[in-house]
LOVODO-546825 format. One record per residue (C-alpha): residue in one letter; residue number from 1; x negated, y, z negated. Coordinates in steps of 0.2 Angstrom, whole numbers, padded with zeros to 4 digits. Each point is the difference from the previous one (the first is absolute). Layout:
// LOVODO-546825
<rec><type>a</type><seq>NUM</seq><c1>X</c1><c2>Y</c2><c3>Z</c3></rec>
...
// end
This chain:
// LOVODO-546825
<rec><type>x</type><seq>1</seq><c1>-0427</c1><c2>0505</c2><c3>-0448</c3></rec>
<rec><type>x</type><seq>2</seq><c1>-0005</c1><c2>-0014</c2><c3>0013</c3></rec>
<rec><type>x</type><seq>3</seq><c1>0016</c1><c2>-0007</c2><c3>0008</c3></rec>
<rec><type>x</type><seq>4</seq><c1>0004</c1><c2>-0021</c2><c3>-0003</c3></rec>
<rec><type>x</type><seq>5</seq><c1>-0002</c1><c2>-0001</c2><c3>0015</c3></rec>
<rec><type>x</type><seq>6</seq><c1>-0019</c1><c2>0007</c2><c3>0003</c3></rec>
<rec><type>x</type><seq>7</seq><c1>-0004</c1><c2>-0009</c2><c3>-0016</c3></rec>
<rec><type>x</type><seq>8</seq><c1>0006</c1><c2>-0015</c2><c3>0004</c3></rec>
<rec><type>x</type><seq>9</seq><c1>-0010</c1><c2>0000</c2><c3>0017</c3></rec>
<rec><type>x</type><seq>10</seq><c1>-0014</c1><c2>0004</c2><c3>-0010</c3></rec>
<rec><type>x</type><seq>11</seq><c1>-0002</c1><c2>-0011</c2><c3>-0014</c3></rec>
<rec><type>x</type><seq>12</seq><c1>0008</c1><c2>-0016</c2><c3>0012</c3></rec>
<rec><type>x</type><seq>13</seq><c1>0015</c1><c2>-0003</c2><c3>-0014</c3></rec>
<rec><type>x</type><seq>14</seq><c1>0018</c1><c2>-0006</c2><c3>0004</c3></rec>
<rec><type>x</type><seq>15</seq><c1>0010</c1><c2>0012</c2><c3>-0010</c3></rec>
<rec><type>x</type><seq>16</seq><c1>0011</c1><c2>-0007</c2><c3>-0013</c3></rec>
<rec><type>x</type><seq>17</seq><c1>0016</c1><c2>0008</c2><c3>-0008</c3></rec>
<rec><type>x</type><seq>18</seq><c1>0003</c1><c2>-0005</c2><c3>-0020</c3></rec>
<rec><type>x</type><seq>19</seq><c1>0017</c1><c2>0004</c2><c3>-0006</c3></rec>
<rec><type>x</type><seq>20</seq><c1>0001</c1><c2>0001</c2><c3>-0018</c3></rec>
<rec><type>x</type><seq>21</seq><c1>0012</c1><c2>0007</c2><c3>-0015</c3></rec>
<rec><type>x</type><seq>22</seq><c1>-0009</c1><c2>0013</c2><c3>-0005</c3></rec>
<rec><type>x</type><seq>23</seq><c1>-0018</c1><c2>-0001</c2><c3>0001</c3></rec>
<rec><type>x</type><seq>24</seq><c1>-0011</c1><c2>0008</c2><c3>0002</c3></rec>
<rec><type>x</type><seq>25</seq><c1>0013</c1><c2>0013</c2><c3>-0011</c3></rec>
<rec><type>x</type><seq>26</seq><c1>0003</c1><c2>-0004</c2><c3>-0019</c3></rec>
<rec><type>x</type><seq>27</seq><c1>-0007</c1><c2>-0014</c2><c3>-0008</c3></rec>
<rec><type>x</type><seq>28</seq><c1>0010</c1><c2>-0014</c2><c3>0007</c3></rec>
<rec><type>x</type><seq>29</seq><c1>-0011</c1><c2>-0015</c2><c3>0011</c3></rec>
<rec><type>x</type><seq>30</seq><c1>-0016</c1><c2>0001</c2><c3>-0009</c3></rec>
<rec><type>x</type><seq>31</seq><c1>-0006</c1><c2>-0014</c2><c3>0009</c3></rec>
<rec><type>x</type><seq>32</seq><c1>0002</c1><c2>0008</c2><c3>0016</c3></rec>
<rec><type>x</type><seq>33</seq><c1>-0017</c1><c2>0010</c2><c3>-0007</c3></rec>
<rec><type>x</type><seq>34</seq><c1>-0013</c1><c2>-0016</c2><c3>0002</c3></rec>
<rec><type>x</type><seq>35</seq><c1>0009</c1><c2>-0007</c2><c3>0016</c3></rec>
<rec><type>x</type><seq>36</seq><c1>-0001</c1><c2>0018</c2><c3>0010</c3></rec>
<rec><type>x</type><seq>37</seq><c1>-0018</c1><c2>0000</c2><c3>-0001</c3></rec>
<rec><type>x</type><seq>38</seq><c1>0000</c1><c2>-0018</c2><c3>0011</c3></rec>
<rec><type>x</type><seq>39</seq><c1>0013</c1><c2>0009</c2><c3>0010</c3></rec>
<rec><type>x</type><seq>40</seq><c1>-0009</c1><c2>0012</c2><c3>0005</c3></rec>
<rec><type>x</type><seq>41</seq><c1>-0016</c1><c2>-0009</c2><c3>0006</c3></rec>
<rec><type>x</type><seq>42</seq><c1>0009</c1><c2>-0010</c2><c3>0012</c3></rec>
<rec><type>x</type><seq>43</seq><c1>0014</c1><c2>0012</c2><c3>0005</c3></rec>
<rec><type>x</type><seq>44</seq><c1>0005</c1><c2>0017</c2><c3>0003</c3></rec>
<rec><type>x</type><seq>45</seq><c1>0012</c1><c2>0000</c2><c3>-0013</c3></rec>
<rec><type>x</type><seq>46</seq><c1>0016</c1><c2>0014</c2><c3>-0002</c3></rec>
<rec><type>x</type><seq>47</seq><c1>0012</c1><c2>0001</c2><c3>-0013</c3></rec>
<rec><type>x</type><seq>48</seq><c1>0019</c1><c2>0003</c2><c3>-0002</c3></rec>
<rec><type>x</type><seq>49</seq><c1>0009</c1><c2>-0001</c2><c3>-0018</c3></rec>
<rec><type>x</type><seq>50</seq><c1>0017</c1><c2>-0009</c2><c3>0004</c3></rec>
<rec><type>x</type><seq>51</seq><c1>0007</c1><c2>0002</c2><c3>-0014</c3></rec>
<rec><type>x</type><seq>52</seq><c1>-0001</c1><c2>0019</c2><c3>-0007</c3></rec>
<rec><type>x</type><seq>53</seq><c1>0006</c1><c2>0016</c2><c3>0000</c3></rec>
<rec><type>x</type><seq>54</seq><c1>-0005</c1><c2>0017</c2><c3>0002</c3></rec>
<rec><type>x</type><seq>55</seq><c1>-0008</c1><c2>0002</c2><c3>-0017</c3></rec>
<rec><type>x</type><seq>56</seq><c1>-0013</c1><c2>-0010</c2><c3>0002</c3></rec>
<rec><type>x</type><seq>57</seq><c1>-0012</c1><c2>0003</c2><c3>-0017</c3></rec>
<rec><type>x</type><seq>58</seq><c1>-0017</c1><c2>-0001</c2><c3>0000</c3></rec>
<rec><type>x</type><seq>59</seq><c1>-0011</c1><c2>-0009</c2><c3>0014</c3></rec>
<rec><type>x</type><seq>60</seq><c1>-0013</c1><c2>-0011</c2><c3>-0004</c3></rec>
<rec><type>x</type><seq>61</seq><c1>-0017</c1><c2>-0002</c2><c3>0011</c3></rec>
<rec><type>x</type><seq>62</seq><c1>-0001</c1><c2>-0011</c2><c3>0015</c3></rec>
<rec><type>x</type><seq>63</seq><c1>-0015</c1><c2>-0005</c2><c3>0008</c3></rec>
<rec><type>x</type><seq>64</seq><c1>-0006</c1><c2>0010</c2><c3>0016</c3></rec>
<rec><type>x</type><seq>65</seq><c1>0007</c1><c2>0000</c2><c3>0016</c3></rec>
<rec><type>x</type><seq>66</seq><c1>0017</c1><c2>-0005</c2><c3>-0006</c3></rec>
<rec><type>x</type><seq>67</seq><c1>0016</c1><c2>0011</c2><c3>0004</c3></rec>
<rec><type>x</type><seq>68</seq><c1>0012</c1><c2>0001</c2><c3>-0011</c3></rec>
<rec><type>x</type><seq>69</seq><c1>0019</c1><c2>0006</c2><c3>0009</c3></rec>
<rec><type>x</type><seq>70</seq><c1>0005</c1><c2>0013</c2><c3>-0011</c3></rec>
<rec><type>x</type><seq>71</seq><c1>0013</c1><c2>0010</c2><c3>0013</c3></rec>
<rec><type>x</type><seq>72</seq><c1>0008</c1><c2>-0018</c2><c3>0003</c3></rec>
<rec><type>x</type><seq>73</seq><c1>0004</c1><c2>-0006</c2><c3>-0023</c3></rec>
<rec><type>x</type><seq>74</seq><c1>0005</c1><c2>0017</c2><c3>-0003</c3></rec>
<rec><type>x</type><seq>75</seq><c1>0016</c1><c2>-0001</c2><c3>0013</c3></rec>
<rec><type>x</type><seq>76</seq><c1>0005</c1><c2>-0016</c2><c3>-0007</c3></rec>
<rec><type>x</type><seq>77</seq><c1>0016</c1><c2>0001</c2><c3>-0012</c3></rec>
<rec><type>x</type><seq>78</seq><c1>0005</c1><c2>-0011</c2><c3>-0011</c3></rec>
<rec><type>x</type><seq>79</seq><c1>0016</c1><c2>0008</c2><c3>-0009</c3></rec>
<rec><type>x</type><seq>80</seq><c1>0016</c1><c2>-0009</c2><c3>0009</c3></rec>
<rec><type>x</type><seq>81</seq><c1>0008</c1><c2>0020</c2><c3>0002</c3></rec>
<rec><type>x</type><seq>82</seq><c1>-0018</c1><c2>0002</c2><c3>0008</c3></rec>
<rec><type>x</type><seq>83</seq><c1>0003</c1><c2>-0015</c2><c3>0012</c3></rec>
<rec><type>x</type><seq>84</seq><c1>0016</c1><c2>0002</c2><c3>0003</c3></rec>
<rec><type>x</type><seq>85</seq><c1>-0003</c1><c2>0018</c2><c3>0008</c3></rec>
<rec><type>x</type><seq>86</seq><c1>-0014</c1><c2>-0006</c2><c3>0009</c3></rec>
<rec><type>x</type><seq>87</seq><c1>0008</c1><c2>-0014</c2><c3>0008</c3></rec>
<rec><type>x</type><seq>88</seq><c1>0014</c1><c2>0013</c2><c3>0009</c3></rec>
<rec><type>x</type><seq>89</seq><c1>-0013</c1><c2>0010</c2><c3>0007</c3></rec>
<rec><type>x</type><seq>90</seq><c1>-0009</c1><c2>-0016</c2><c3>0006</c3></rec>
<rec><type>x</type><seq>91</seq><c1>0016</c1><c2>-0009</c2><c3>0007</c3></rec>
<rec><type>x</type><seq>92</seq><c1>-0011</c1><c2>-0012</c2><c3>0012</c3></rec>
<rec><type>x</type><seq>93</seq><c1>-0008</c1><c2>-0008</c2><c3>-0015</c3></rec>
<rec><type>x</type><seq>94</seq><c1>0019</c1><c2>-0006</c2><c3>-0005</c3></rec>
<rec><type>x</type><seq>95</seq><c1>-0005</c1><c2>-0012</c2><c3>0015</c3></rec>
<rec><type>x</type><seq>96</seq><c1>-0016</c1><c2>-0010</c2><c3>-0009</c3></rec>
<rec><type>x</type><seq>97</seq><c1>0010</c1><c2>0002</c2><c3>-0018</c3></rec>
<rec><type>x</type><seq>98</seq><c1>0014</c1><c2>-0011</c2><c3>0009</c3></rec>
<rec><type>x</type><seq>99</seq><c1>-0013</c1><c2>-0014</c2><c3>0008</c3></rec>
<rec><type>x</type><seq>100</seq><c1>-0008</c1><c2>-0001</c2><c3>-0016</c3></rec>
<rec><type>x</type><seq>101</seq><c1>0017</c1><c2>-0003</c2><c3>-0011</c3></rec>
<rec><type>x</type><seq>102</seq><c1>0006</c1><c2>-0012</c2><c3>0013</c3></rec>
<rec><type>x</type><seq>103</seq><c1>-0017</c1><c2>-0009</c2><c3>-0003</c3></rec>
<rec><type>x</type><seq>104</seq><c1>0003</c1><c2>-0001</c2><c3>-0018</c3></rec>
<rec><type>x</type><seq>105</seq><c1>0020</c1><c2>-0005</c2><c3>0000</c3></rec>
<rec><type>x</type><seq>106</seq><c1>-0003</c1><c2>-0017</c2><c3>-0007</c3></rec>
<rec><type>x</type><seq>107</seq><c1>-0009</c1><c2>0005</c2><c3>-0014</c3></rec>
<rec><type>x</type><seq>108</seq><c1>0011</c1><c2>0014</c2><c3>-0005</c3></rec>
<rec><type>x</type><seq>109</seq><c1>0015</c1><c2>-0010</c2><c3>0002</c3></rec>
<rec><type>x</type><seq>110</seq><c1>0015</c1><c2>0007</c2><c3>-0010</c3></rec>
<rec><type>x</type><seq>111</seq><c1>-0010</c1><c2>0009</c2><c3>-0013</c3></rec>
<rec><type>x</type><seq>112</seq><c1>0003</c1><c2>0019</c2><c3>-0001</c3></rec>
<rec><type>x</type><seq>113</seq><c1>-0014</c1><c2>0003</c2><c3>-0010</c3></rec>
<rec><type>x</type><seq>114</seq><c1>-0013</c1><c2>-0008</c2><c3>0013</c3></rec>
<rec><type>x</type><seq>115</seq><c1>0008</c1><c2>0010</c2><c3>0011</c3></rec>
<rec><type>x</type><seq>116</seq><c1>-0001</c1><c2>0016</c2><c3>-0008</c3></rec>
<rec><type>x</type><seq>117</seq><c1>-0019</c1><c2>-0004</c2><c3>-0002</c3></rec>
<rec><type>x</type><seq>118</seq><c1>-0002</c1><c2>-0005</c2><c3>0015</c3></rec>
<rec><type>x</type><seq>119</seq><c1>0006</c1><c2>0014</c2><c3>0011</c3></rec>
<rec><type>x</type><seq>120</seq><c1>-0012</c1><c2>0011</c2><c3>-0012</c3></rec>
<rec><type>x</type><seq>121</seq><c1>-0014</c1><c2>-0009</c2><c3>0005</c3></rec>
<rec><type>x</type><seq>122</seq><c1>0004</c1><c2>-0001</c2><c3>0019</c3></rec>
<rec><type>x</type><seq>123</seq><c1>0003</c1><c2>0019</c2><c3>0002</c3></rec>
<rec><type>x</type><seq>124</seq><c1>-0018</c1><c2>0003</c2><c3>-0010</c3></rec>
<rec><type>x</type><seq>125</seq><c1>-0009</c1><c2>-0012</c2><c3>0015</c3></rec>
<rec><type>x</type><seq>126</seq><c1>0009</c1><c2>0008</c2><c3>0013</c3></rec>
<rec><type>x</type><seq>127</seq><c1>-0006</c1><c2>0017</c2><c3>-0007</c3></rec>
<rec><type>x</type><seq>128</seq><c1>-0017</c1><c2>-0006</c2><c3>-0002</c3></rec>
<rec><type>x</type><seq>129</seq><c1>0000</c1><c2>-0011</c2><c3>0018</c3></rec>
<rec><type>x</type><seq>130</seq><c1>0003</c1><c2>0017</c2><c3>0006</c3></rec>
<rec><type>x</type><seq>131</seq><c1>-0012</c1><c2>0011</c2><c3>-0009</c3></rec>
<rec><type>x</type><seq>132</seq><c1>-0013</c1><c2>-0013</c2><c3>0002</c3></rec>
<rec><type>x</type><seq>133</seq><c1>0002</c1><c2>0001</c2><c3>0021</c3></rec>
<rec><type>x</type><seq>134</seq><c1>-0003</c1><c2>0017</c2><c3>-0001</c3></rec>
<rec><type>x</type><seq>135</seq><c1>-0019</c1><c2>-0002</c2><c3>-0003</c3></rec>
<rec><type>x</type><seq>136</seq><c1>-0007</c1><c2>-0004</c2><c3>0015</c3></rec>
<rec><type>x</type><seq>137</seq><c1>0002</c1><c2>-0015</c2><c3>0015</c3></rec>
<rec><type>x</type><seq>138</seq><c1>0004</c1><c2>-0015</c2><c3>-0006</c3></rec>
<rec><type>x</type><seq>139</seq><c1>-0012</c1><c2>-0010</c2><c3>0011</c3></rec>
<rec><type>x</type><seq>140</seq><c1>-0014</c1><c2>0009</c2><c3>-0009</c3></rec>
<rec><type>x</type><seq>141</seq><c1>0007</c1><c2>-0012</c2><c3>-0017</c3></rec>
<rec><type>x</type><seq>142</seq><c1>-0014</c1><c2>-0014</c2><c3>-0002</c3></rec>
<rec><type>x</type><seq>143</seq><c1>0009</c1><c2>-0007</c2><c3>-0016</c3></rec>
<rec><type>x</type><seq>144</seq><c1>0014</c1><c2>0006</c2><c3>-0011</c3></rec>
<rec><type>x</type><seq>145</seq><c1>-0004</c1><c2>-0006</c2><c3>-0017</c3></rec>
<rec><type>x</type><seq>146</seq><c1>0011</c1><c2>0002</c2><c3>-0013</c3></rec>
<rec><type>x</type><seq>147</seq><c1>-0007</c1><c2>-0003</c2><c3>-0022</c3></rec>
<rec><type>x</type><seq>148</seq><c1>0020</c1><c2>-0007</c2><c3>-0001</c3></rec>
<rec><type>x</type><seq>149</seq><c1>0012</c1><c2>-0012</c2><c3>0007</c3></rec>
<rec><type>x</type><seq>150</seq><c1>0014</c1><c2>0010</c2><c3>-0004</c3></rec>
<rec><type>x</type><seq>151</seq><c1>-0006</c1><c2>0016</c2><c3>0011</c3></rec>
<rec><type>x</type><seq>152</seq><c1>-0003</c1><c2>-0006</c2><c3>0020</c3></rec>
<rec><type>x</type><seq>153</seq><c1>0021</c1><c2>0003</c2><c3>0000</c3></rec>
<rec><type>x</type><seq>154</seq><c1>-0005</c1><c2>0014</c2><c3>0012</c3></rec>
<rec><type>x</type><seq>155</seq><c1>-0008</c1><c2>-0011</c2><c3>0012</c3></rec>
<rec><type>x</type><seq>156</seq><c1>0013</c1><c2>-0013</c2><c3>0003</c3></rec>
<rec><type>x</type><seq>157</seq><c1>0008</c1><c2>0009</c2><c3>0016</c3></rec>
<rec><type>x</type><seq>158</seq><c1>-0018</c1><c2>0007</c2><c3>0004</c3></rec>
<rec><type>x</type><seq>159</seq><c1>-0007</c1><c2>-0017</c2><c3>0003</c3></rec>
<rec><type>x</type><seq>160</seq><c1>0013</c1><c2>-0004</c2><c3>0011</c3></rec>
<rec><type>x</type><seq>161</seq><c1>-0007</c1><c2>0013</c2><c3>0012</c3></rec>
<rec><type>x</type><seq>162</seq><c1>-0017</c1><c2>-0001</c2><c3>-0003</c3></rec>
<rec><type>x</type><seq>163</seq><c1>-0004</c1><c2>-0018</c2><c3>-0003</c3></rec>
<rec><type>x</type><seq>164</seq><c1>-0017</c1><c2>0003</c2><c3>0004</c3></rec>
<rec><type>x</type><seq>165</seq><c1>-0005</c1><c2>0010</c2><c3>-0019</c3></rec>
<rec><type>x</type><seq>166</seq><c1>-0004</c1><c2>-0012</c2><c3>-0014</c3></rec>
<rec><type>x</type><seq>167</seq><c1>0009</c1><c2>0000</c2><c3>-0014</c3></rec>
<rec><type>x</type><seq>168</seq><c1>-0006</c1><c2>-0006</c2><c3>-0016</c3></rec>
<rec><type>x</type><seq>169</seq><c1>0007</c1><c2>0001</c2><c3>-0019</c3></rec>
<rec><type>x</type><seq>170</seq><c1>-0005</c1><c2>-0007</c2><c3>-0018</c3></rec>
<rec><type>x</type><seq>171</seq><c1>0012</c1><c2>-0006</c2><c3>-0013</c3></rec>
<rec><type>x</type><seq>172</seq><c1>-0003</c1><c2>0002</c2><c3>-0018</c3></rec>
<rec><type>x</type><seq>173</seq><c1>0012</c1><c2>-0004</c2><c3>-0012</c3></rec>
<rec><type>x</type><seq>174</seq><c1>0016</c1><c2>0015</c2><c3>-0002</c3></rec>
<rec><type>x</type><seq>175</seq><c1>0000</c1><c2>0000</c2><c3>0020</c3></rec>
<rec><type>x</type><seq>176</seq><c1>0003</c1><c2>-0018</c2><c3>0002</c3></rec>
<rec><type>x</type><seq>177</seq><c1>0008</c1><c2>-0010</c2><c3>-0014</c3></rec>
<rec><type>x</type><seq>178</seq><c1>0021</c1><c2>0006</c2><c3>0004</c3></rec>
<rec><type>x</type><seq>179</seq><c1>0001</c1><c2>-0007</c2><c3>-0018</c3></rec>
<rec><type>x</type><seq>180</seq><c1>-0009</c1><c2>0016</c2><c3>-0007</c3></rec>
<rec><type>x</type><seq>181</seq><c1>0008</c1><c2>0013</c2><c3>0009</c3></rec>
<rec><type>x</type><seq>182</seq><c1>0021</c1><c2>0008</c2><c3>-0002</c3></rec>
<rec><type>x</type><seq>183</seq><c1>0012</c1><c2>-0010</c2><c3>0003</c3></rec>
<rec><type>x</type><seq>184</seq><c1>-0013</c1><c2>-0014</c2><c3>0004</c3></rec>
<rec><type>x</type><seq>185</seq><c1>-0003</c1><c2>0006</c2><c3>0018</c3></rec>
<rec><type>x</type><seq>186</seq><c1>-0014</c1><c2>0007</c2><c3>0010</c3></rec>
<rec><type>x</type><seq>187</seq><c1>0009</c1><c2>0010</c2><c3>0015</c3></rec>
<rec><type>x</type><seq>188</seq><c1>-0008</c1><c2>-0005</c2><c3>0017</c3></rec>
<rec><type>x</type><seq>189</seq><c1>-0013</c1><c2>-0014</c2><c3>-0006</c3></rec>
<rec><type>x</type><seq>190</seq><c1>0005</c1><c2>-0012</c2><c3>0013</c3></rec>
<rec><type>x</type><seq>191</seq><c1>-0001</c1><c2>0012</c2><c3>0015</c3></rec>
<rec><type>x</type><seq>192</seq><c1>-0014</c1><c2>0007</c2><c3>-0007</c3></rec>
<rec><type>x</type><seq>193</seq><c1>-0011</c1><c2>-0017</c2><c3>-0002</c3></rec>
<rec><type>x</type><seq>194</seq><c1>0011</c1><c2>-0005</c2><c3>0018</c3></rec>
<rec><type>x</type><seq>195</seq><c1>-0010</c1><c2>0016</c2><c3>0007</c3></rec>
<rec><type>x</type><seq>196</seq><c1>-0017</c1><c2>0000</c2><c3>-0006</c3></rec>
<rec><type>x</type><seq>197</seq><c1>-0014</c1><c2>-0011</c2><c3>0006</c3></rec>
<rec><type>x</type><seq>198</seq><c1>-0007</c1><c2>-0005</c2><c3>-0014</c3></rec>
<rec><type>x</type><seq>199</seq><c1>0005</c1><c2>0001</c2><c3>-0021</c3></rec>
<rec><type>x</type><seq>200</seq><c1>-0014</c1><c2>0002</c2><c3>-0010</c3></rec>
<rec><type>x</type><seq>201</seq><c1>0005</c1><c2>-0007</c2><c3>-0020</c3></rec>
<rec><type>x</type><seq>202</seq><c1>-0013</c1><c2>0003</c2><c3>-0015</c3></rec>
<rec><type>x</type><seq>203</seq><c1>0006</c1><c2>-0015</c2><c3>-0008</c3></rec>
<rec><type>x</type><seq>204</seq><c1>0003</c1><c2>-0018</c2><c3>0006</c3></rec>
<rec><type>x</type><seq>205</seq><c1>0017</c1><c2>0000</c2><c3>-0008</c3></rec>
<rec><type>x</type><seq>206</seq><c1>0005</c1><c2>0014</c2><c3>0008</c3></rec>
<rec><type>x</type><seq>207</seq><c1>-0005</c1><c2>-0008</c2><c3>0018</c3></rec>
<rec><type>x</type><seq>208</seq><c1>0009</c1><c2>-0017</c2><c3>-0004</c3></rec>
<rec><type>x</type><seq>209</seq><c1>0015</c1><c2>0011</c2><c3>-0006</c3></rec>
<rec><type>x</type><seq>210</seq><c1>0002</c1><c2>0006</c2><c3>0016</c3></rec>
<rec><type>x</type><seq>211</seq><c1>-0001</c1><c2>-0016</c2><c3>0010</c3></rec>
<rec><type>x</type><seq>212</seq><c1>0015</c1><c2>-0007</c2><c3>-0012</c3></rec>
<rec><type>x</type><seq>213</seq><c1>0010</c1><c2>0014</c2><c3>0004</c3></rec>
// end
C-alpha cells in the first residue's frame, strides 16, 4: 500500500482527517456518501469513527485513495466499566480530563447529573485525543474536519499545542440545540466552538442560535 505520505507528494493534496460516529461502519451518516466524493478531489482524506466500538458491522464503500483508521475505532470503549479501567492505566490523561472540567464548571454548576454526563464525555475525548496522536506527526495534519460539533472534544487541549492545524466542525440539529439533548445540555459546546476556527451550520437558524447563546 502507498504510504500518505508518498501519496500525498504525488497527487499535491493537504491531507485532511474526518472524525465521524460511525461511518463509514453501519448505516449511520448517509450524507457523508455524496460529500466524500468532493473530499476526496481536493484532499487526501483519512477517516477515524469517534464514536464506536469494536463491533463495528458492516462497511460501506468509500471512494479511492481514502484511508479508513480501522486499528484506532476499534480501541475506543464506550462502557463506563471500560473507561473507568482505562483511565487507571492511562493516569496522565487524568490531567486533560481536569482542564476540560474546569473549562466547563459554569455550565455544570450544582447539577449532579451534568456532571455525571460530563465526566463521561471528557474521559471518551481524552481516550480518543490519545489514540488519534498515535497516527502519525501532527504537523503532517492540513485540517481536522469533524461531520459534528459535538465531536472536536478531543482537540481542545491539542489545539493548544499545535495552533497551527485547522480545525473545522458542522452543526446540524441533535449536536447543537441543548434543548434536544438529556437534561438540556451538550457537554463541552462552548470550548469546543471556543477552539475550533470556524462552525459550519446547515441551517441559518442554527447559525443565529449560536450567536445568541
Amino acid at each position: 500500500m502507498t504510504s500518505f505520505r508518498q501519496s500525498d507528494r504525488m497527487a499535491g493534496k493537504r491531507r485532511l482527517v474526518l472524525l465521524t460516529l460511525s461511518y463509514p461502519f453501519g448505516e449511520s451518516e448517509p450524507f457523508l456518501e455524496t460529500e466524500l466524493a468532493y473530499l476526496s478531489q481536493g484532499f487526501s482524506v483519512e477517516i477515524i469513527p469517534c464514536v464506536s466500538g469494536p463491533e463495528l458491522g458492516t462497511r460501506r464503500r468509500v471512494p479511492a485513495g481514502v484511508v479508513v483508521r480501522e486499528e484506532v475505532v476499534r480501541k475506543i470503549l464506550l462502557s463506563l466499566a471500560r473507561k473507568t479501567g482505562w483511565l487507571f492505566i492511562h493516569p496522565g490523561s487524568l490531567i486533560d480530563i481536569i482542564t476540560l472540567l474546569f473549562g466547563e464548571l459554569r455550565e455544570i454548576g450544582f447539577r449532579w447529573s451534568r456532571f455525571r454526563g460530563f465526566m463521561g464525555f471528557a474521559v471518551h475525548a481524552a481516550m480518543t485525543y490519545r489514540l488519534l496522536k498515535t497516527l502519525r506527526r501532527p504537523d503532517e495534519i492540513g485540517c481536522i474536519y469533524s461531520y459534528w460539533l459535538s465531536i472536536p472534544m478531543a482537540w481542545r487541549v491539542f489545539k493548544k499545542s499545535r495552533p497551527g492545524i485547522s480545525v473545522i466542525t458542522r452543526a446540524h440539529g441533535v449536536d447543537l440545540y441543548a434543548e434536544r439533548a438529556p437534561r438540556h445540555y451538550l457537554p463541552g459546546q462552548k470550548q469546543i466552538i471556543e477552539n475550533v476556527d470556524k462552525v459550519f451550520c446547515v441551517s441559518e437558524h442554527g447559525a443565529n442560535y449560536l450567536k445568541e447563546k
